[in-house]
C-alpha positions as CSV (number, residue, x, y, z in Angstrom):
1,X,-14.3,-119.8,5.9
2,X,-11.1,-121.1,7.7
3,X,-10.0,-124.2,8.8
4,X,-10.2,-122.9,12.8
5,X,-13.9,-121.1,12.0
6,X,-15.2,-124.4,10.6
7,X,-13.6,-126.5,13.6
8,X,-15.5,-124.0,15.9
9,X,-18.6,-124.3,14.1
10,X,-18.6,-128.2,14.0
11,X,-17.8,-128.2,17.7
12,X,-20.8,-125.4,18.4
13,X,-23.4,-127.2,16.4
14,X,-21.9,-130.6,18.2
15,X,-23.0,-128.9,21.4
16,X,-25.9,-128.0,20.0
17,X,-27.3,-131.4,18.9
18,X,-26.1,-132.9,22.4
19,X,-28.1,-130.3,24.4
20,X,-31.1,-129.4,22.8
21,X,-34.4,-131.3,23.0
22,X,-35.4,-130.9,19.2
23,X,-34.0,-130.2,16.3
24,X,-36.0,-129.5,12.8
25,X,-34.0,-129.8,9.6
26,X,-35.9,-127.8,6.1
27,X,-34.3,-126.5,2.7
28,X,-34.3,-123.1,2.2
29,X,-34.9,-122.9,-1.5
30,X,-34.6,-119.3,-2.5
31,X,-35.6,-117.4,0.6
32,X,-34.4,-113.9,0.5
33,X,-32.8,-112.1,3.6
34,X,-36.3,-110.3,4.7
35,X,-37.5,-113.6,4.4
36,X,-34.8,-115.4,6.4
37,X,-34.8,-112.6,9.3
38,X,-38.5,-112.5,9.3
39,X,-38.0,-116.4,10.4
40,X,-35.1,-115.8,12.7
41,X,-37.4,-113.3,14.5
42,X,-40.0,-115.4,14.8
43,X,-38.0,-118.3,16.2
44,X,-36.2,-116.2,18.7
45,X,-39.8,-115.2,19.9
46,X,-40.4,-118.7,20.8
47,X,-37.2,-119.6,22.3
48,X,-35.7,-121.7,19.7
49,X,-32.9,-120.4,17.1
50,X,-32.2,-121.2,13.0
51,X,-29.2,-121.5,11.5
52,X,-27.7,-122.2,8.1
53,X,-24.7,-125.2,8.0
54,X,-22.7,-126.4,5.4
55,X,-24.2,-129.7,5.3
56,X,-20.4,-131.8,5.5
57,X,-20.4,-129.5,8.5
58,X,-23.5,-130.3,10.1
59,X,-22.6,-134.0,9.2
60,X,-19.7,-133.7,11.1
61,X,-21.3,-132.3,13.9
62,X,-23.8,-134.9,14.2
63,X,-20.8,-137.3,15.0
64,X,-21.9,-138.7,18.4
65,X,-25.0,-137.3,19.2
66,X,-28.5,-139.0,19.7
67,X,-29.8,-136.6,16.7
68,X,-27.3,-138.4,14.3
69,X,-29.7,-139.8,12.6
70,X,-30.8,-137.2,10.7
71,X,-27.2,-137.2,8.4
72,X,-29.6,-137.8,5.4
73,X,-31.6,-134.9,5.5
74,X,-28.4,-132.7,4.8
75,X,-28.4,-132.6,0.8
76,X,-29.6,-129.1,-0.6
77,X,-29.8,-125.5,0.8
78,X,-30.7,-126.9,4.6
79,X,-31.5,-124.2,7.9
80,X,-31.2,-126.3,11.4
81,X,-33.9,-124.9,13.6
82,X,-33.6,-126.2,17.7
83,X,-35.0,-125.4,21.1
84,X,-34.8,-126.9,24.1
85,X,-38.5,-126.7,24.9
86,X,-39.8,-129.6,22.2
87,X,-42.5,-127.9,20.5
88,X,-41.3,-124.2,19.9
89,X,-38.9,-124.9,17.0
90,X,-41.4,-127.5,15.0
91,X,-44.7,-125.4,15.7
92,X,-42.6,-122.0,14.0
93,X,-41.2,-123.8,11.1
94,X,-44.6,-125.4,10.7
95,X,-46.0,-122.0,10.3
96,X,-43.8,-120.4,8.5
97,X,-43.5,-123.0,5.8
98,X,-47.3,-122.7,5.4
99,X,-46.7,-119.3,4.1
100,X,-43.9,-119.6,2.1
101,X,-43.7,-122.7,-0.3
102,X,-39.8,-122.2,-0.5
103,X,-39.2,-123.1,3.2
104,X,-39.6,-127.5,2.8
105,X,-39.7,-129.0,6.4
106,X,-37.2,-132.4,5.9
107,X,-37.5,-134.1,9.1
108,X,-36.0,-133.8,12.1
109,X,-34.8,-135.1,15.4
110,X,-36.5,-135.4,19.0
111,X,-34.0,-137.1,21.0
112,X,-32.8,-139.9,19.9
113,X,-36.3,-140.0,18.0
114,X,-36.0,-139.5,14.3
115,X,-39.0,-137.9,12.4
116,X,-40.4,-137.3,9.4
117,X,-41.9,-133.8,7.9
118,X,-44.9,-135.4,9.1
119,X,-43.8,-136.5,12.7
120,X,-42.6,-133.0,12.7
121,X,-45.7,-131.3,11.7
122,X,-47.9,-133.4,14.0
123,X,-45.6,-131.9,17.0
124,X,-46.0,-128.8,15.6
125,X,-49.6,-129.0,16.6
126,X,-49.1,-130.3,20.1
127,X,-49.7,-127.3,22.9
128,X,-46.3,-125.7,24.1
129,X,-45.0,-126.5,27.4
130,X,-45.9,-123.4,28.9
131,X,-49.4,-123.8,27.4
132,X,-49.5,-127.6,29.4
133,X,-48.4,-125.8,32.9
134,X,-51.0,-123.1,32.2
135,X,-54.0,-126.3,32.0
136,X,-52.6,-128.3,34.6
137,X,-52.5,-125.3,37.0
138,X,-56.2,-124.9,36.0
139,X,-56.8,-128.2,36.8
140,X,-55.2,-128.5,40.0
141,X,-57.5,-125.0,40.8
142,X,-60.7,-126.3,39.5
143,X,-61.3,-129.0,42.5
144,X,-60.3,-126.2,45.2
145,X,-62.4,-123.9,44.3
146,X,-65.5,-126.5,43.6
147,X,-64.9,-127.2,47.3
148,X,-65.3,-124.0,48.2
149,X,-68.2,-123.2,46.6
150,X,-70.1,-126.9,48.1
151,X,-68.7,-126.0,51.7
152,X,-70.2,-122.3,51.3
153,X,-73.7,-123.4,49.9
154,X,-75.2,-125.1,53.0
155,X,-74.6,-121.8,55.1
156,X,-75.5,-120.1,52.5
157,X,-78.6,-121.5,52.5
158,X,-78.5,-122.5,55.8
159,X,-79.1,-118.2,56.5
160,X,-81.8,-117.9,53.9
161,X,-83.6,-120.3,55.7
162,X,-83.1,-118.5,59.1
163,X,-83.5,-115.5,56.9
164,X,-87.0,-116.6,55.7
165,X,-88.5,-117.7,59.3
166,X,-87.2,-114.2,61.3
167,X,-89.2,-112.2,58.2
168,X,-91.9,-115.0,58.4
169,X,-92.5,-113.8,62.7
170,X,-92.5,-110.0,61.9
171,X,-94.7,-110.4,58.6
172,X,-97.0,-111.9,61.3
């Protein structure tokens, strides 16, 4: 890699780490390119993205940011997973590392938040966002349509009763 490539990869992943809301540091100890794909897929499913940094690279990239933090985690074969939507990149990498013992979740950042592989994992677990608007929509419909249904009782019954007394006089 050149000196210009490297510059513009430092200032991409810079961006990166400045913008996005999470970001979820593993080591990739012998995956093999199906493997690595199969992930990349996965996370671009889910809105977030993987990459693989030189870790002085990604070091230098961290420069700045609230995820620097997280410099530590860089020792070894590392993949940086992000998203902007804070659950998507931790809940894939949690999955996927639970099928493949070679992909080690390291920690990660959320904010200016550092975690752990367990922090991480226990996000992971959390309901996505668009999961959360789904429940509170469903919540915000529940009450309308409980009102509806205790305004339409009385007339409801209300013409059963009417119902009852006009059969009542011709049964008569």
């Amino acid at each position: 890699m050149e000196r210009a490539e490297k510059k513009e990869l430092v200032t991409a992943l810079n961006k990166v780490f400045q913008t996005t809301t999470v970001v979820v540091v593993a080591h990739n100890k012998g995956l093999t390119v199906n493997q690595v794909n199969d992930l990349r897929g996965k996370m671009a499913q889910a809105g977030a993205t993987v990459k693989v940094a030189k870790n002085r690279l990604a070091k230098l990239a961290l420069d700045g940011t609230p995820a620097a933090g997280i410099k530590d985690l860089f020792t070894g074969p590392t993949m940086v997973a992000y998203a902007a939507d804070p659950v998507a990149a931790p809940k894939v990498a949690a999955d996927f590392a639970k099928g493949n013992d070679k992909f080690v979740i390291l920690g990660g950042a959320l904010g200016q938040t550092i975690m752990d592989a367990a922090a991480v994992k226990a996000l992971a677990e959390l309901p996505s966002l668009d999961q959360l608007r789904a429940k509170l929509i469903g919540m915000i419909q529940t009450p309308a349509t409980r009102i509806a249904g205790v305004v339409q009782a009385p007339a409801g019954q209300l013409a059963r009763v009417l119902n009852a007394y006009a059969t009542k006089d011709k049964a008569a």
